[in-house]
C-alpha positions as CSV (number, residue, x, y, z in Angstrom):
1,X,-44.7,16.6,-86.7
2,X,-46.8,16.7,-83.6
3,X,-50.2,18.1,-83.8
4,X,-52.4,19.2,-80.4
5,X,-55.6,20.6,-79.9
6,X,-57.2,21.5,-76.3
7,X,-60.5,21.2,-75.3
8,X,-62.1,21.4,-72.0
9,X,-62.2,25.6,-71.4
10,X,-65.2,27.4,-69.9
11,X,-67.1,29.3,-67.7
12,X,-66.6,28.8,-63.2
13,X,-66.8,30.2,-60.4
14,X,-64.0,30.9,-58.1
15,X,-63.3,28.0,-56.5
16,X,-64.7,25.6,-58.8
17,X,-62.9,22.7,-60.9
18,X,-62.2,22.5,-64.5
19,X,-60.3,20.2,-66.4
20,X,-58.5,20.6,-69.8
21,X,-57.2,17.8,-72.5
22,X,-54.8,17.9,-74.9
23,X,-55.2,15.4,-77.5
24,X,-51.6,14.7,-79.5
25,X,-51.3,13.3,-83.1
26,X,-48.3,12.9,-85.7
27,X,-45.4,10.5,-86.2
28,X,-42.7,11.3,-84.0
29,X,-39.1,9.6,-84.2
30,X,-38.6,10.2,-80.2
31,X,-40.3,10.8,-77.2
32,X,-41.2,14.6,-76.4
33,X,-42.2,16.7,-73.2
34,X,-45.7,18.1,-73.1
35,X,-46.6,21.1,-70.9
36,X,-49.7,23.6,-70.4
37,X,-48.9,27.8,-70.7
38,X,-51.7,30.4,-70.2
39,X,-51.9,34.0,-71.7
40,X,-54.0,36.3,-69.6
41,X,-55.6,39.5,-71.6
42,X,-52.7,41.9,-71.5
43,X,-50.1,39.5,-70.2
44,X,-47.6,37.9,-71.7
45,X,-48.1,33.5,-72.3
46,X,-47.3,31.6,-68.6
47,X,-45.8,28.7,-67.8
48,X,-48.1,26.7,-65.8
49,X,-47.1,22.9,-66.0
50,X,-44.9,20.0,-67.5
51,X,-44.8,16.7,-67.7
52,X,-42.4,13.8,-69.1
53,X,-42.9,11.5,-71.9
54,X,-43.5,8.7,-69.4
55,X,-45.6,10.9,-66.6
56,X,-43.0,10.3,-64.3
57,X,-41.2,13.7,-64.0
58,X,-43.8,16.7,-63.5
59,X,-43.2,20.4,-62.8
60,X,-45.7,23.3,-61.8
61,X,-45.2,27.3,-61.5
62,X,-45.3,28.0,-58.0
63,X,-48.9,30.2,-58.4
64,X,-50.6,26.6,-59.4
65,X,-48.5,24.5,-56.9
66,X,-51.6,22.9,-55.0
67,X,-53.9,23.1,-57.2
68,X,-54.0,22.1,-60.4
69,X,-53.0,18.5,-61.7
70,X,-50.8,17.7,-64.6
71,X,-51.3,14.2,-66.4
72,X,-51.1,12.3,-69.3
73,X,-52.5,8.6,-71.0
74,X,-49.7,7.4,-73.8
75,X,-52.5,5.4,-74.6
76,X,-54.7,7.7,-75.9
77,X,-51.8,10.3,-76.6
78,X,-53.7,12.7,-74.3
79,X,-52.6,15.2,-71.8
80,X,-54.9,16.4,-68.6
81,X,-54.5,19.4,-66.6
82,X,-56.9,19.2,-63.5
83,X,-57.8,22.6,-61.9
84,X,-59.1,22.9,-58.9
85,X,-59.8,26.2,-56.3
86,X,-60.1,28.1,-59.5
87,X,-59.5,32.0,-59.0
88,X,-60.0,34.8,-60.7
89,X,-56.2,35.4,-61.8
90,X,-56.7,31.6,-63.4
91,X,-58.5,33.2,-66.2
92,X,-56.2,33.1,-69.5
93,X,-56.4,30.7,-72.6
94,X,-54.5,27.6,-71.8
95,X,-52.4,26.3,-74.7
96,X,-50.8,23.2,-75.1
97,X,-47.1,22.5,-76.5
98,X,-44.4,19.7,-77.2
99,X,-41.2,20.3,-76.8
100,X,-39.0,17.3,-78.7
101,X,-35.6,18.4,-77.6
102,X,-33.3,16.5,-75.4
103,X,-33.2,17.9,-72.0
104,X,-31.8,17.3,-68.3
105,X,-34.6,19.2,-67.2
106,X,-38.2,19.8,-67.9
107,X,-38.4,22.9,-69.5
108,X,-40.4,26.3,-67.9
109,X,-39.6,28.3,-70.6
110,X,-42.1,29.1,-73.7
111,X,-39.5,29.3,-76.1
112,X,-37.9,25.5,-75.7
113,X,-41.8,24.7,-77.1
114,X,-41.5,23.3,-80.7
115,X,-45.5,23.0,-81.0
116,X,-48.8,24.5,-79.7
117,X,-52.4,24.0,-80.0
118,X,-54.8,25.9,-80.5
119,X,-55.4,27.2,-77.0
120,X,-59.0,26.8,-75.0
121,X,-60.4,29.4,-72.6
122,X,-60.8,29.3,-68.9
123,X,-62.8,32.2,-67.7
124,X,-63.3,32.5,-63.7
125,X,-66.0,34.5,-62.0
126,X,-66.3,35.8,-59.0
């Protein structure tokens, strides 16, 4: 139903910038939240951030509070996640997911995710 693929992933140095997108396809009846989750190499998958149909509700995990940027373009059925200050402990592939059920809240949780890309990867030196 939805479709998402990330791009965007690389190489930087600690403290550098890098900035993901999440391009979204498929027919959808209804409007659906779209968030960004990393998995580190022997970690389990991260929430990192959320955002509402309409942009106008975000939420972040408290390690990216600060720096890193969550956004989206309706009009492009796109999603951006801004990074900024990278650090080492950013490292992980990001993934992107929808989740299409009806909530009072934006979900946190991996599991309330219906669909997920492909995942990119964000590797920070130092």
């Amino acid at each position: 139903q939805v479709q998402l693929v990330e791009s965007g992933g690389g190489l930087v140095q600690a403290g550098g910038s890098l900035t993901l997108s999440c391009a979204a396809s498929g027919r959808t009846a209804s409007s659906y939240v779209l968030g960004w989750f990393r998995q580190a190499p022997g970690k389990e998958r991260e929430f990192v951030a959320t955002i509402s149909w309409s942009g106008g509700r975000k939420a972040y995990a408290d390690s990216v509070k600060g720096r890193f940027t969550i956004s989206k373009d309706n009009t492009q059925n796109a999603m951006y996640l801004q990074m900024s200050s990278l650090k080492p402990e950013d490292t992980a592939v990001y993934y992107c997911a929808a989740d299409v059920a009806t909530r009072l809240r934006l979900s946190t949780t991996q599991y309330d995710y219906d669909y997920w890309g492909q995942g990119t990867q964000v590797t920070v030196s130092s």
